[in-house]
ROTI-674895 format. One line per field, with one value per residue: residue in three letters; chain; x, y negated, z of N, C-alpha, C in turn. Coordinates in nm, 2 decimals. Each point is the difference from the previous one (the first is absolute). Layout:
BEGIN
rest	[ALA_...]
kette	[A_...]
nc1	[X_...]
nc2	[Y_...]
nc3	[Z_...]
cac1	[X_...]
cac2	[Y_...]
cac3	[Z_...]
cc1	[X_...]
cc2	[Y_...]
cc3	[Z_...]
END
This chain:
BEGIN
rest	[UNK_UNK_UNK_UNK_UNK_UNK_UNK_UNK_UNK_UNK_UNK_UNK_UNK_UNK_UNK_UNK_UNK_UNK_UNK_UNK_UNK_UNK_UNK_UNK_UNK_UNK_UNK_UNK_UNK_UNK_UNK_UNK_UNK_UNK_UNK_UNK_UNK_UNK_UNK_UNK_UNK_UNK_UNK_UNK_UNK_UNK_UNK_UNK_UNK_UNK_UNK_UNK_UNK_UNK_UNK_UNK_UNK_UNK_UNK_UNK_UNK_UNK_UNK_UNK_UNK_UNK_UNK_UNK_UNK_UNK_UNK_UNK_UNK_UNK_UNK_UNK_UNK_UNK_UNK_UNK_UNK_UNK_UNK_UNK_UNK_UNK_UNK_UNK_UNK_UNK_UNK_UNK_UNK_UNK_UNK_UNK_UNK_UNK_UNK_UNK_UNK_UNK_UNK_UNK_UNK_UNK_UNK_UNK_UNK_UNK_UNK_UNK_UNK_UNK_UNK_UNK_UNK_UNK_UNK_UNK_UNK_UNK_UNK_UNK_UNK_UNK_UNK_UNK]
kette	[A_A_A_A_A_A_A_A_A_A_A_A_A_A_A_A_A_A_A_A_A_A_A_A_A_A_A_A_A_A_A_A_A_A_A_A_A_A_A_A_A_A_A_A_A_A_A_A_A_A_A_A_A_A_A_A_A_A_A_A_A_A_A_A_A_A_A_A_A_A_A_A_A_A_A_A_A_A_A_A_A_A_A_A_A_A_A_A_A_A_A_A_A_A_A_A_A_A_A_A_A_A_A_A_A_A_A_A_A_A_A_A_A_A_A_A_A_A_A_A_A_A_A_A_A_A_A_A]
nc1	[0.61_0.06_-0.03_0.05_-0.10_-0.07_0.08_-0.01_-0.10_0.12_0.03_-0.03_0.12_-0.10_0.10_-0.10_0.05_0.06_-0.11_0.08_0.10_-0.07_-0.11_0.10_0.03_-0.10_-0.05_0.11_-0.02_-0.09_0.01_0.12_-0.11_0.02_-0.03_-0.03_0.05_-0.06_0.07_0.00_0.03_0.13_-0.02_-0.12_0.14_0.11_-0.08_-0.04_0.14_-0.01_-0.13_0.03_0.10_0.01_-0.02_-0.05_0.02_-0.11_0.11_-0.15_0.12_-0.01_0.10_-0.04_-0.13_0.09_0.10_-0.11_-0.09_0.04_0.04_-0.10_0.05_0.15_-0.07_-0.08_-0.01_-0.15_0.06_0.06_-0.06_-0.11_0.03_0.05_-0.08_0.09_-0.11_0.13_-0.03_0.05_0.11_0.01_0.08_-0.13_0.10_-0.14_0.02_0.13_-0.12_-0.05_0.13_0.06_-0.11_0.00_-0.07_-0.05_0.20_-0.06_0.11_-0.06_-0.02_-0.06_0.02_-0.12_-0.01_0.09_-0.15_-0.06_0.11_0.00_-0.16_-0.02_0.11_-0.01_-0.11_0.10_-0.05_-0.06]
nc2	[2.46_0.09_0.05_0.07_-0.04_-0.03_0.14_0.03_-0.06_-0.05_0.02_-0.13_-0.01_-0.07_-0.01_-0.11_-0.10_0.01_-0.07_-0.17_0.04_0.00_-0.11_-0.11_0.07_0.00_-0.15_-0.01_0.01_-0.06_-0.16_-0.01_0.10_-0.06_0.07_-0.08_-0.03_-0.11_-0.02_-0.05_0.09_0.00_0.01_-0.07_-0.04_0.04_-0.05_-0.06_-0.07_0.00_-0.05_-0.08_0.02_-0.10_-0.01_-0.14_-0.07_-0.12_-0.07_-0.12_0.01_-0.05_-0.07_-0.04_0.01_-0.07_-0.15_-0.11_-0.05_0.00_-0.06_-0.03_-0.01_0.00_-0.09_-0.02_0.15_-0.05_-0.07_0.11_0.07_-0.07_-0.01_-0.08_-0.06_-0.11_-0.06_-0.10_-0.14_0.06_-0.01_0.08_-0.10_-0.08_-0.04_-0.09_-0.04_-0.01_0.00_-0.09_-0.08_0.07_-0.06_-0.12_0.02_-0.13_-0.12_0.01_-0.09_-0.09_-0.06_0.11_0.09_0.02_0.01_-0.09_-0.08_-0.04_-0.04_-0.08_-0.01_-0.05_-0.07_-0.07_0.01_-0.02_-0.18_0.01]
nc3	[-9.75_-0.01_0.10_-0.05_-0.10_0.10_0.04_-0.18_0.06_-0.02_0.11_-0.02_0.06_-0.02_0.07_0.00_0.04_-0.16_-0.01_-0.09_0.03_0.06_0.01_-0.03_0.09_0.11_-0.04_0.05_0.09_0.06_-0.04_0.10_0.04_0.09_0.10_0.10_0.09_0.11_0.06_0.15_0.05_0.07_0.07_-0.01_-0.04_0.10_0.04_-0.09_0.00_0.11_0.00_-0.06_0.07_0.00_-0.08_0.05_0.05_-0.03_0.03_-0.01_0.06_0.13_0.03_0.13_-0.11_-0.11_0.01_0.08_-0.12_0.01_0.17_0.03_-0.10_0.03_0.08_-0.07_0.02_0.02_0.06_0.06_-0.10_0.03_-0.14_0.01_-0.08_0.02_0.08_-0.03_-0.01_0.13_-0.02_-0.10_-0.03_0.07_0.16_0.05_-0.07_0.03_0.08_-0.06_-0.01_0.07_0.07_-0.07_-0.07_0.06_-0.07_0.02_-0.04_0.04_-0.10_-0.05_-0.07_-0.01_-0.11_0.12_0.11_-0.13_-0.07_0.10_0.01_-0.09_0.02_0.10_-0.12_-0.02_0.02_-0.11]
cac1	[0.12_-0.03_0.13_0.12_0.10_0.01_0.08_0.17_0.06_0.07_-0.10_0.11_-0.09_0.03_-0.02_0.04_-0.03_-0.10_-0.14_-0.04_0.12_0.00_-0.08_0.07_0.08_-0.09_-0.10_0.15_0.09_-0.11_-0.01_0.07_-0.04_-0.02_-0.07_0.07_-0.05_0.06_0.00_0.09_0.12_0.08_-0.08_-0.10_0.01_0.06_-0.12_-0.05_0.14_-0.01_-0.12_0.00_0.16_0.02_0.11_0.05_-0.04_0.06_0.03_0.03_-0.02_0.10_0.16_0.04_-0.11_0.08_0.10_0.00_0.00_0.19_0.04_-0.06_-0.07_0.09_-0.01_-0.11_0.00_-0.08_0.04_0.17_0.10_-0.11_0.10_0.01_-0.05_-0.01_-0.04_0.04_0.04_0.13_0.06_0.04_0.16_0.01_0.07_-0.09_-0.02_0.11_0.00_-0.10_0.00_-0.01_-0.07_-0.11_0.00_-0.02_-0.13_-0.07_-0.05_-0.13_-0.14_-0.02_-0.10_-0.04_0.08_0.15_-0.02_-0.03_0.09_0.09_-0.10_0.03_0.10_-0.02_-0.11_0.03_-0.09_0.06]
cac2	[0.06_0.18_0.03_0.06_-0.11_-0.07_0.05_-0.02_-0.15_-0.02_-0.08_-0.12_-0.05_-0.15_-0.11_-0.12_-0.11_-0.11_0.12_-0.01_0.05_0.13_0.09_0.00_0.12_0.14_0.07_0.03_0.19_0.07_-0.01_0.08_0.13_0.03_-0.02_-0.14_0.01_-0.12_-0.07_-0.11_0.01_0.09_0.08_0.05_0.05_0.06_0.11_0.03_0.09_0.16_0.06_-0.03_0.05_-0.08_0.04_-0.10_-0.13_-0.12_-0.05_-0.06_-0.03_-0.06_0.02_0.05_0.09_0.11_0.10_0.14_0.07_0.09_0.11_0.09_0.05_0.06_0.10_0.11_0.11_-0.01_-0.14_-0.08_0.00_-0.09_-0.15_-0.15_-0.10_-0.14_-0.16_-0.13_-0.07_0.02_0.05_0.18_0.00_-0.02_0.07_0.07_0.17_0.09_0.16_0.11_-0.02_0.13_0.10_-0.01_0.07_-0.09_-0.15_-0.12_-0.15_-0.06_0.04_0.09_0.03_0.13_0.11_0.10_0.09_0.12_0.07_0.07_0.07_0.17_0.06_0.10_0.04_0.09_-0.03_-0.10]
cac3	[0.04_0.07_0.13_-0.03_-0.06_0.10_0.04_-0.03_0.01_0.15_0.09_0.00_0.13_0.01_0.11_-0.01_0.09_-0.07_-0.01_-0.16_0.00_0.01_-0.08_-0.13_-0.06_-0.06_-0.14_-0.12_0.02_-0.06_-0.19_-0.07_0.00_0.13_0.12_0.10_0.15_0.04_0.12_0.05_0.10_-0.01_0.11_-0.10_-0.15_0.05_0.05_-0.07_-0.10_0.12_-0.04_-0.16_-0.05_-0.17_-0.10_0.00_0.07_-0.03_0.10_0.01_0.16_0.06_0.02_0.06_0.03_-0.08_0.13_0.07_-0.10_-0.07_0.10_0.02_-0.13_0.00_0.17_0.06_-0.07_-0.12_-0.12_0.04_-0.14_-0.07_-0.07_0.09_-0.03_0.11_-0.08_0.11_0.00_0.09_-0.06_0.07_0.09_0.11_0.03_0.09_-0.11_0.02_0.09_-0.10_-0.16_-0.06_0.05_-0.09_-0.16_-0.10_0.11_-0.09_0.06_-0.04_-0.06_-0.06_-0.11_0.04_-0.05_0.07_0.06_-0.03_-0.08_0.10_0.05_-0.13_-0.01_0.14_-0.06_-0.14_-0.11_-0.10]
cc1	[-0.04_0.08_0.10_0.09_0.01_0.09_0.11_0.05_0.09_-0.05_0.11_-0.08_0.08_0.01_0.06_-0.10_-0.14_-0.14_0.00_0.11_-0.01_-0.15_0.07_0.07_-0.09_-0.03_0.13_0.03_-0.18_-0.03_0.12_0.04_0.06_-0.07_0.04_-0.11_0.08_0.00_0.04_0.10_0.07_-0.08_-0.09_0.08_0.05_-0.15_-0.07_0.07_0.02_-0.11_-0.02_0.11_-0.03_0.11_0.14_0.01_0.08_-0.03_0.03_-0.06_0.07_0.13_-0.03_-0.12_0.06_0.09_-0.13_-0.11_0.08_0.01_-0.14_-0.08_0.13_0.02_-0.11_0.06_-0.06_0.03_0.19_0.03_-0.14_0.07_-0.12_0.06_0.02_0.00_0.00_0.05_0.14_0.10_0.09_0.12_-0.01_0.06_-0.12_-0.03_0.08_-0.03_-0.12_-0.02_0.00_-0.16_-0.10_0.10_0.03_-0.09_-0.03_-0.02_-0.09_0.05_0.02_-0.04_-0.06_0.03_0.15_-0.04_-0.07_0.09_0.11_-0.09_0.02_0.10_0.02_-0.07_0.01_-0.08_0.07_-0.04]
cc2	[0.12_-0.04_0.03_-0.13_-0.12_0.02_-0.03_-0.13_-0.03_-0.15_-0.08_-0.04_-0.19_-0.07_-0.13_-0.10_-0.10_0.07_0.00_0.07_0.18_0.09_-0.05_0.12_0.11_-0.02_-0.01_0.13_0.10_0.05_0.12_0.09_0.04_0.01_-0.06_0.02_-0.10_-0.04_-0.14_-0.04_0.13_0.14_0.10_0.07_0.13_0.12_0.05_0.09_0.15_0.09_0.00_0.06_-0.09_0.03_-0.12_-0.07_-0.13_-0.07_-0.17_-0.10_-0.13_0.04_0.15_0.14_0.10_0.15_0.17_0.10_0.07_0.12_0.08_0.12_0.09_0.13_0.12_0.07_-0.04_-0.10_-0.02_0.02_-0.08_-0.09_-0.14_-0.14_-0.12_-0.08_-0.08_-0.12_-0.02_0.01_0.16_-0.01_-0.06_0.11_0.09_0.18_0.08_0.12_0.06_0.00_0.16_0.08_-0.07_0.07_-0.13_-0.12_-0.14_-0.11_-0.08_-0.16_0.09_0.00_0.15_0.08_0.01_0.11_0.14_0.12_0.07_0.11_0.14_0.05_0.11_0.10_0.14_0.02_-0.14_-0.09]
cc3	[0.10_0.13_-0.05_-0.07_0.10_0.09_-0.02_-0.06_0.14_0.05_0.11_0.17_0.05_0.11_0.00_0.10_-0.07_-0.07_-0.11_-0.05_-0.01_-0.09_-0.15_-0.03_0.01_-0.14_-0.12_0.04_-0.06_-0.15_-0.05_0.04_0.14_0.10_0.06_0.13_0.02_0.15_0.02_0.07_-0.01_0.09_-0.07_-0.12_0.02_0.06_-0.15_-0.11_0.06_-0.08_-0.15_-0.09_-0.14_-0.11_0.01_0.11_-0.01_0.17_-0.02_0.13_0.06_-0.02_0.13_0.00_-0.13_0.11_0.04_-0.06_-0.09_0.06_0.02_-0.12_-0.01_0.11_-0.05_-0.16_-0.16_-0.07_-0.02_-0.17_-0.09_-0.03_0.06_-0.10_0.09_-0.14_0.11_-0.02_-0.01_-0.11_0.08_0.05_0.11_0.10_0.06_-0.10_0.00_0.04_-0.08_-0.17_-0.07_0.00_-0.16_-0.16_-0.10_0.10_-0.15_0.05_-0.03_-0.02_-0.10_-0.14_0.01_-0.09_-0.03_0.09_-0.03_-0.04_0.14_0.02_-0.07_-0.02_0.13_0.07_-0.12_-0.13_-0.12_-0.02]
END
């Protein structure tokens, strides 16, 4: 693979709590022709999403490390229009979500099947 085609791959940025969890979805977003960068906490994702500008970001976090993963990817300049992926147990009509249901693209309750999450992924993606 040349740089260039390394390039125009969009580049998924992953933050999740679980390690098996999460390298599960690098090598699913990988195999399927994505770049993936991964963290663990909301903090780190939000620092790395600033510097990385991701095409994506999947946000699967605490109840309360979503919240302020949301807000802060919306606050800075380089991430406020990056479509936003939540993978949560939770269910999305909890009331605690009211103030940032608008701020994700797509929530995925869990337990999952990875290719819904994929298909939200491409779709937001402007891929098929």
């Amino acid at each position: 693979m040349t740089v260039t085609e390394a390039c125009d791959r969009p580049l998924i940025l992953v933050a999740s709590q679980e390690p098996d969890f999460t390298e599960c979805l690098r090598i699913f977003f990988a195999d399927g022709g994505y770049r993936v960068q991964t963290t663990d906490a909301a903090a780190p994702a939000l620092a790395m999403a600033r510097g990385l500008r991701p095409d994506l970001v999947i946000v699967a976090l605490s109840r309360q490390e979503i919240r302020q993963a949301l807000d802060g990817l919306r606050a800075a300049t380089a991430t406020r229009e990056t479509p936003v992926v939540v993978l949560s147990a939770a269910s999305p009509d909890l009331a605690e979500f009211d103030p940032c249901r608008e701020l994700w693209q797509a929530y995925v309750q869990m337990p999952l099947e990875l290719e819904d999450v994929l298909a939200h992924v491409g779709r937001l993606l402007g891929r098929t």
